[in-house]
C-alpha positions as CSV (number, residue, x, y, z in Angstrom):
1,X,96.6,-17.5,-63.5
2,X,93.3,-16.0,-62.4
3,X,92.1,-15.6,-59.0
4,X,88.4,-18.0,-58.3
5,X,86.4,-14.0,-57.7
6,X,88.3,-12.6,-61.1
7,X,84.6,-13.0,-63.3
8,X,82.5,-12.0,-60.1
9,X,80.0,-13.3,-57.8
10,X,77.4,-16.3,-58.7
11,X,74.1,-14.8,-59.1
12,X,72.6,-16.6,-56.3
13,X,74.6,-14.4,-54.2
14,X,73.2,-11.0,-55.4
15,X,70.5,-9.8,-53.5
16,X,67.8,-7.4,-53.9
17,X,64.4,-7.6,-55.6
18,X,63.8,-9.7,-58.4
19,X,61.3,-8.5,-60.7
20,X,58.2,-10.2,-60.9
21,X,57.5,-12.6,-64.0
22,X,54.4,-11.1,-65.9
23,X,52.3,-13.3,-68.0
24,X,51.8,-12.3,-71.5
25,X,48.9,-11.8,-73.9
26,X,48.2,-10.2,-77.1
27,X,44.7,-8.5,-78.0
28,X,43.7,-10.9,-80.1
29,X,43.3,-13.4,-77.3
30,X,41.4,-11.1,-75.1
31,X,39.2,-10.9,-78.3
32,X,38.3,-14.6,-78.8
33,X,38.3,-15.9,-75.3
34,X,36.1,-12.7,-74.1
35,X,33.8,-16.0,-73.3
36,X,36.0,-17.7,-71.3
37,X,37.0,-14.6,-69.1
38,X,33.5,-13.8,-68.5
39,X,32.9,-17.4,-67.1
40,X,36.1,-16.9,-65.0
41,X,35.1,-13.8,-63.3
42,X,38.0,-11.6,-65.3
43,X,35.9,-9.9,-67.2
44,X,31.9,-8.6,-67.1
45,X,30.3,-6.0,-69.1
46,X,27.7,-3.5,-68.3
47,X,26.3,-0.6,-70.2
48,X,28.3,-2.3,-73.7
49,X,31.6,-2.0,-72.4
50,X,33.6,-5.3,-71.9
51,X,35.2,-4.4,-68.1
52,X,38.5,-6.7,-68.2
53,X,40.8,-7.5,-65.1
54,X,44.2,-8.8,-66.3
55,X,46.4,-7.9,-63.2
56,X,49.6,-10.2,-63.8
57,X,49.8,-9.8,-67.5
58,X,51.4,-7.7,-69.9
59,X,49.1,-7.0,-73.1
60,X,50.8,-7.2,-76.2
61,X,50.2,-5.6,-79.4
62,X,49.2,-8.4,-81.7
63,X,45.4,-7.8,-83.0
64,X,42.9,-5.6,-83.0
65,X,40.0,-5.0,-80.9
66,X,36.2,-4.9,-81.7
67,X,33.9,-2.9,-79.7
68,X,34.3,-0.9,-76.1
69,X,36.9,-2.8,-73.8
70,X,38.1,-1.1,-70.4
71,X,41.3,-3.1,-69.8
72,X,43.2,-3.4,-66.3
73,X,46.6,-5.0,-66.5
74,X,50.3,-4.8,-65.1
75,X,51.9,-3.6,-68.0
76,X,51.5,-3.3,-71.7
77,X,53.7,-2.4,-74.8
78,X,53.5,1.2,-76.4
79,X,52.2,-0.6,-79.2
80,X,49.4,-1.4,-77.6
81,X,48.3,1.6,-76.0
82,X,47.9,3.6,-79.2
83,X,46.0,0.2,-81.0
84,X,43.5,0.5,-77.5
85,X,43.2,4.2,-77.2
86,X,42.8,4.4,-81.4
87,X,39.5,1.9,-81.3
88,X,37.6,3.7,-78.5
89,X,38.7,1.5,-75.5
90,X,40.2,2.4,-72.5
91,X,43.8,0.8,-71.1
92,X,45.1,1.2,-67.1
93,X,48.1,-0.1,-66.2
94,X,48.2,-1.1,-62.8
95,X,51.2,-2.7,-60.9
């Protein structure tokens, strides 16, 4: 009844660019392992502002931040924006 090409092609066939896979995290996390970061190289902070380097991740909204943060990072929700921009801190999204 139907031809084999009736539903379309098989994805593997499509070409163009495939968006890249961000990792996610929320604020919260960037909170407690502030530590951990620092230790990794992600993050340093000079002058009382916490200088963090997430390039690769999308920040998410959940939590709230405590003290000056200057966050670099792929992408982040709108939700987050406002929570960052609302506590002092600074967000740049970076691709």
């Amino acid at each position: 009844m139907y031809q084999n090409n009736y539903f379309g092609k098989d994805k593997t066939l499509r070409r163009g660019n495939t968006p890249k896979k961000l990792q996610v995290i929320n604020l919260s996390a960037i909170q407690e392992r502030l530590g951990n970061l620092t230790s990794s190289g992600k993050a340093k902070t000079s002058s009382g502002v916490h200088e963090v380097n997430l390039k690769g991740y999308k920040i998410l909204g959940s939590g709230v931040l405590h003290g000056k943060f200057r966050i670099i990072a792929s992408s982040a929700s709108s939700a987050v924006i406002e929570k960052v921009k609302d506590s002092g801190s600074e967000i740049v999204i970076e691709e």
